[in-house]
C-alpha positions as a printed Julia matrix, in Angstrom:
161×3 Matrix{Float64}:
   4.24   -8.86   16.63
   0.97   -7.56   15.43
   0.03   -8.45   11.74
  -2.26   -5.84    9.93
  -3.94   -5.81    6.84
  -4.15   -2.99    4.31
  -7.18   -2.71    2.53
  -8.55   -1.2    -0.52
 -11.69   -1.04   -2.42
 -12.42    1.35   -5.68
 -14.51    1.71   -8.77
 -12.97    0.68  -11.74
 -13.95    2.29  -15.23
 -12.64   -0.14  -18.18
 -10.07   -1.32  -16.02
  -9.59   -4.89  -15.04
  -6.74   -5.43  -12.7
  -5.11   -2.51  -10.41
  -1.91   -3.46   -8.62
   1.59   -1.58   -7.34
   4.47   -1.96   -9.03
   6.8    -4.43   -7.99
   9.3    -5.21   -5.45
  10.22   -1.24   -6.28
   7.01    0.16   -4.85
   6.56    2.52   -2.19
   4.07    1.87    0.23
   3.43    5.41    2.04
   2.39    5.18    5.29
   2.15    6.66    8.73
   2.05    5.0    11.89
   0.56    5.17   15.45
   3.47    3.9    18.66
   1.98    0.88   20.18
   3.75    2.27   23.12
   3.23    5.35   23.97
   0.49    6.51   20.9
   2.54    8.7    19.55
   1.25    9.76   15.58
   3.89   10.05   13.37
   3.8    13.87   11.4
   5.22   12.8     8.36
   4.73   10.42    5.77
   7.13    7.02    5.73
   7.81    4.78    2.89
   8.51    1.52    2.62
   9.86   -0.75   -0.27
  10.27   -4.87   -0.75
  13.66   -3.3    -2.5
  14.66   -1.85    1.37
  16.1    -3.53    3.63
  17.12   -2.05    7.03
  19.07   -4.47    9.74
  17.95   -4.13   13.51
  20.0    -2.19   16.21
  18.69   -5.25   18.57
  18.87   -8.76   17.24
  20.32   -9.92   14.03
  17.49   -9.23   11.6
  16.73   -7.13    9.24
  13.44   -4.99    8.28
  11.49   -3.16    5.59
  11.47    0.1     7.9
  12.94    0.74   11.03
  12.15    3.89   13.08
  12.31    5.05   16.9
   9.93    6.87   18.82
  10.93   10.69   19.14
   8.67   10.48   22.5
   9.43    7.04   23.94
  12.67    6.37   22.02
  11.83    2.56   21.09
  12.42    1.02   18.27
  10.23    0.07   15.82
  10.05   -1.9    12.51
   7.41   -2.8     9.84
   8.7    -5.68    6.93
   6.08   -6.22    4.22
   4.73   -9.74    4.25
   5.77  -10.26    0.27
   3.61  -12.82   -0.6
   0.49  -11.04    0.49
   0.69   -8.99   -2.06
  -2.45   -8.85   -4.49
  -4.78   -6.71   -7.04
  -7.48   -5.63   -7.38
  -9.75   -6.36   -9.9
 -12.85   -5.69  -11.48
 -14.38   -8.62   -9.6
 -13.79   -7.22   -6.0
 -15.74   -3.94   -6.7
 -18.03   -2.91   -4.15
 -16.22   -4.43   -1.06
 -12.87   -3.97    0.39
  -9.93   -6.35   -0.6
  -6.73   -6.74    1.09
  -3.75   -5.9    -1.13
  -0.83   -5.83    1.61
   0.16   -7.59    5.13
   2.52   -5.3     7.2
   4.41   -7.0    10.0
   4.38   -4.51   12.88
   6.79   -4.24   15.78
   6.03   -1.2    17.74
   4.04    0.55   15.03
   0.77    0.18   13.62
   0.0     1.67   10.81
  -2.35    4.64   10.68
  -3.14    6.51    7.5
  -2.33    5.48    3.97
  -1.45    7.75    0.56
  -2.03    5.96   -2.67
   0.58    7.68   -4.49
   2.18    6.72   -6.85
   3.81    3.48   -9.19
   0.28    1.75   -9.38
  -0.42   -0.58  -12.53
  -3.58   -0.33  -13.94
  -4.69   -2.84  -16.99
  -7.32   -2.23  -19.28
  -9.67   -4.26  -19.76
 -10.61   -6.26  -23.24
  -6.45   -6.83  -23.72
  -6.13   -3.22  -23.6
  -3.07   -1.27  -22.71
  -1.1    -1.59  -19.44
  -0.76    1.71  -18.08
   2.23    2.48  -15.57
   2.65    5.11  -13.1
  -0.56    5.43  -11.9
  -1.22    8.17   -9.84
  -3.52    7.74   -7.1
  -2.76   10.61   -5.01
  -6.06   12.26   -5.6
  -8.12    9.15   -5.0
  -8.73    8.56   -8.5
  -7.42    8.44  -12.09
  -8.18    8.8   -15.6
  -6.52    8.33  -19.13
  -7.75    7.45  -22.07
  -6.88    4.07  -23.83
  -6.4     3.86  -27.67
  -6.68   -0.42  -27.91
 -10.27   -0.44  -26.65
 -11.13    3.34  -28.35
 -12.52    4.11  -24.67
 -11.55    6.32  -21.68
 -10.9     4.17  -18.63
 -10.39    5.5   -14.98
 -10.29    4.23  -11.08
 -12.52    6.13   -8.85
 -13.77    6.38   -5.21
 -10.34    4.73   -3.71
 -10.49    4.38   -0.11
  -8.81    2.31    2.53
  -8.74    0.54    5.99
  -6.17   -1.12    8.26
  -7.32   -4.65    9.73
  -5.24   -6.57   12.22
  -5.18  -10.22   10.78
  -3.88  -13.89   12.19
């Protein structure tokens, strides 16, 4: 069981707090085989709303997947209560807004996407759907009178305790 860490950092323009969804949202990820290094090809997603039960065992699992090379199987369940935001307080370093439970898999690249809240700041409006594919976003908000935007998003994996 390897524990890893996704995190984020980003500029934010007039926004105060950026965070996904809910339970609902779709972490997209792909992953590395602890066993035999494989890469995954193709993006995977996984939800707090998914749950997946174990061929081995009695458990069940955000994600499950087997290795087209080695043929093991794998799973990944989102740690729930490590989920966080980011705000404008954590600008200019890197935060972490996600623990993944690995078993098998590590995760290896991360897409943004989409389903990310982003708040404006000064009691402005709460805007939904944010799309982060691109590594940033703008809109304009019509409580403060100003345009407001996320910029510069990157990411790392970190294996944590």
């Amino acid at each position: 069981m390897v524990k890893v860490a996704l995190w984020i950092t980003c500029r934010l323009d007039n926004i105060e707090e950026l965070k996904p969804s809910g339970s609902e949202f779709r972490w997209c990820l792909k992953f590395i085989c602890c066993n035999c290094s494989n890469k995954s090809e193709k993006w995977n997603y996984i939800s707090l709303d998914e749950s997946v039960p174990l061929q081995r065992g009695s458990g069940v699992s955000n994600f499950v997947c087997k290795c087209k090379f080695c043929q093991r199987e794998n799973s990944v369940t989102i740690i729930e209560d490590s989920i966080k935001s980011f705000t404008e307080d954590d600008q200019g370093k890197f935060k972490s807004i996600v623990v993944f439970d690995c078993r098998g898999v590590e995760p290896d690249n991360f897409s943004a996407g989409e389903g990310w809240i982003a708040k404006a700041v000064n009691g402005g409006k709460e805007f939904t759907d944010v799309d982060l594919s691109e590594g940033e976003w703008e809109d304009y908000c019509d409580k403060i009178m100003e345009p407001v935007g996320i910029y510069e998003f990157q990411h790392m994996f970190q294996r944590v305790k």
